[in-house]
C-alpha positions, 0 to 999 in steps of 0.5 A: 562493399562501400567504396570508402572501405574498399579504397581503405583496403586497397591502400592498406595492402598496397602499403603494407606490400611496398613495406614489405619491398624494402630492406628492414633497415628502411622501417625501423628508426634510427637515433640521432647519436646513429645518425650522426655516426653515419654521417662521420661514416661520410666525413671520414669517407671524404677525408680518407678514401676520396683522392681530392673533395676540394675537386668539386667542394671548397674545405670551407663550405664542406665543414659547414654542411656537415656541421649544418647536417649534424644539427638536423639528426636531431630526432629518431629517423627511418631511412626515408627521413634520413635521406631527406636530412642528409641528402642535401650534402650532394648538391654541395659536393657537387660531383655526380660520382659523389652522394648520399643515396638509397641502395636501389632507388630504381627498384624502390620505385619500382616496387612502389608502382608495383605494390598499387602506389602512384606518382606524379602523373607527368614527365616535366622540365626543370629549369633550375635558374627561373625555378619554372616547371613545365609539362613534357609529356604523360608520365611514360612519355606518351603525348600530352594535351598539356606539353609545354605548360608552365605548372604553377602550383602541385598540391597548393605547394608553388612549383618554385618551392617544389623546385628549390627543395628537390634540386638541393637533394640532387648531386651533380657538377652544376645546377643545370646538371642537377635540374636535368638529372632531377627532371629525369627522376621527378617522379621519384624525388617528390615521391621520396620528399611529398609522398604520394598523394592519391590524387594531384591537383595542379594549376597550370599555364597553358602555351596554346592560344585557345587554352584558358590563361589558366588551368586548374586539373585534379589528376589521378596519380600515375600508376606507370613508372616514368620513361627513365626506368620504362626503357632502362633495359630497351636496346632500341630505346637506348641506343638508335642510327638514322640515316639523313638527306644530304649524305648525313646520319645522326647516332644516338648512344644514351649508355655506354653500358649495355649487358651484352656489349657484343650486341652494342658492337655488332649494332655500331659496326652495322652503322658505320657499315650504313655509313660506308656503304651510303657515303655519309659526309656529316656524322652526329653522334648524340650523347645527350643522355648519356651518363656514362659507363665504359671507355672500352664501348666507345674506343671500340665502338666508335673511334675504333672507326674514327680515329685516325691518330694515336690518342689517350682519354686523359692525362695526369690524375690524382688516385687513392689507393684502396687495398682491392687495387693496389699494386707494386709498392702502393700503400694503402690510403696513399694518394698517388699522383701519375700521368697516362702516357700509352697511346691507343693506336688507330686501327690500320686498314679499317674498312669501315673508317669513316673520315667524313665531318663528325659533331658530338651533341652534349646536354645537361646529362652528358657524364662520366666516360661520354665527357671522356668521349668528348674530350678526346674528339676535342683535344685530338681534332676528331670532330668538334662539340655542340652543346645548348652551352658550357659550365655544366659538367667538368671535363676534369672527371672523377671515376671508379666509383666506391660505396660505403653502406651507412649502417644505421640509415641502411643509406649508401654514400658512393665517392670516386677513386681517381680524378682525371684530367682530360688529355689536353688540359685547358683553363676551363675545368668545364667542358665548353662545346665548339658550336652552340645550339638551341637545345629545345627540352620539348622537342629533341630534333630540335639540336639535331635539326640545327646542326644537320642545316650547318653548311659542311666544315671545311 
């Protein structure tokens, strides 16, 4: 058979197999009058359900980019097309808990891979200020011979170019928030944004001195799904306890959600028995990847061992009450305004408490109920926070996460029920670390090697 016609085949099926994959609402087209009645479904989502957009998106700019997104819907669109117009309200609600998304981007992925299709061929770092792409690993995460080169160009597009569509696609608090969350799913973004393309040519820089200045590659698309998705269900991959020279151990906790939180408990109460039991003095706790999840895993897990005082993981909060959570005399659509006052006491007697030094590792990622985590070690004096720097995430978090399916587009919009402050509110909305560490986004150990040299707090 000529190869031309068995590649035709071959991408023939592979495309009509991930059609197949998706939802039907994502191959048929939507008018612009369907359009734009999604996106009052979103402005009147933000109006009535949302207990305060202005936490994380001036009215002012609000009213402009929907005003803006209204002249975009403009022709008939499927739902890939509709995303691409009506996702860059994320990066101005600026929230990670608020955004227009696809129902299971994961899963679309997923499928996509699975149906023959390929993706870009490597996991990269962004750094949304000086708008540079650089070359971690191979997609998957095995090693690279390009790590740490600057990509100057995919596909005869400048990677600056790249950079500055994708990231006003991403949601989050803040720009470094957004680059990082838009590194971790690369794949997927230009995926969605530039199609996949059965080959990439890429021009680079490499960093090594015997490299050439410059690098042209043709590279193959990845038929592999990135290291985000490849180890999303891997509990040794998620969660790790490392034992130090020097009486010290790092614990890495990258979920508070895990299917089995028995297993999550039994894994902790195994480190904190290490940690006992080898006399640790200096404990890192490292949620740098870690967007979040359930309070109950790190009250039990972790302070449950550590506290050593009574303590709460916020303080006033603002909610709306929605008909599925009211109680007593709430009415619904009402905006309740309150305080958490109960205390969670510290457990007496705890064999396995530990009262050594105790450093909490943020990054970028660090959301949801790990920033809760972090404030309460910050405001209750259980050990000090290290970071790259401040301003990324808030420490006033929203939460509860709702979601409304846009019927048209077959696009979801989620949004949070309450906004909560920490418990000890500060000038800063932001969370701001105790200590400031050079966090190398080639090389983990880099923070953790740092904090481990620290002299011992006093």
């Amino acid at each position: 058979m000529d190869v031309r016609v068995a590649r035709l085949k071959s991408l023939a099926v592979a495309w009509l197999a991930s059609l197949l994959a998706l939802p039907a609402s994502a191959a048929e087209l939507a008018t612009p009058q369907q359009l734009r009645e999604d996106l009052q479904t979103i402005a009147d989502t933000l109006r009535d359900q949302h207990p305060e957009a202005s936490h994380s998106v001036a009215p002012a700019s609000l009213r402009r980019a929907l005003a803006s997104a209204r002249a975009r819907l403009d022709a008939p669109m499927d739902r890939d097309q509709a995303w691409l117009q009506l996702a860059p309200l994320n990066s101005v609600l600026a929230d990670a808990h608020t955004l227009v998304a696809y129902p299971d981007w994961r899963g679309d992925l997923k499928a996509h891979v699975a149906a023959g299709g390929g993706v870009f061929p490597y996991e990269v770092h962004v750094d949304g200020e000086r708008g540079e792409l650089f070359v971690v690993a191979d997609l998957g995460g095995a090693r690279s011979e390009q790590a740490r080169a600057r990509i100057t160009r995919i596909n005869g597009v400048s990677a600056r170019r790249v950079i500055e569509r994708l990231m006003r696609l991403t949601h989050g608090d803040s720009p470094a928030f957004r680059a990082r969350l838009l590194e971790q799913r690369w794949a997927f973004y230009y995926w969605r944004a530039y199609g996949d393309p059965a080959r990439f040519d890429i021009a680079l820089r490499p960093v090594a001195a015997a490299a050439p200045s410059r690098l042209a590659l043709s590279l193959p698309a990845a038929s592999r799904l990135p290291a985000l998705l490849a180890g999303d269900q891997n509990f040794e991959r998620t969660f790790g306890f490392e034992l130090r020279p020097e009486r010290a151990a790092v614990l890495r906790i990258d979920s508070f959600v895990w299917s089995d939180p028995a297993r999550f408990y039994a894994f902790t109460e195994d480190a904190f028995a290490q940690i006992k039991r080898h006399g640790v003095r200096k404990l890192i706790v490292d949620i740098r990847d870690n967007g979040g999840g359930d309070d109950e895993l790190w009250m039990r897990g972790l302070l449950r061992h550590i506290a050593d005082r009574p303590y709460r993981n916020g303080s006033t909060y603002r909610k709306r009450v929605l008909a599925k959570f009211r109680s007593g005399e709430e009415v619904t659509g009402a905006i309740v305004r309150g305080e958490k006052t109960g205390l969670i006491e510290p457990v007496a007697d705890d064999p396995l408490h530990y009262d050594g030094e105790l450093i909490v590792l943020i990054g970028p990622a660090t959301y949801s109920s790990s920033v809760l985590f972090a404030n309460t070690v910050q405001d209750f004096g259980f050990g000090r926070v290290a970071g790259a720097r401040g301003g990324v995430v808030r420490s006033r978090q929203s939460g509860s996460v709702q979601e409304t399916r846009l019927p048209h587009s077959g696009l979801m919009f989620y949004w949070p029920r309450f906004v909560l402050d920490r418990p000890v509110p500060r000038k800063s909305p932001w969370l701001q670390p105790d200590l400031i560490v050079r966090d190398d986004p080639f090389d983990a150990r880099v923070a953790i090697e740092q904090l481990l040299a620290l002299p011992a707090e006093r």
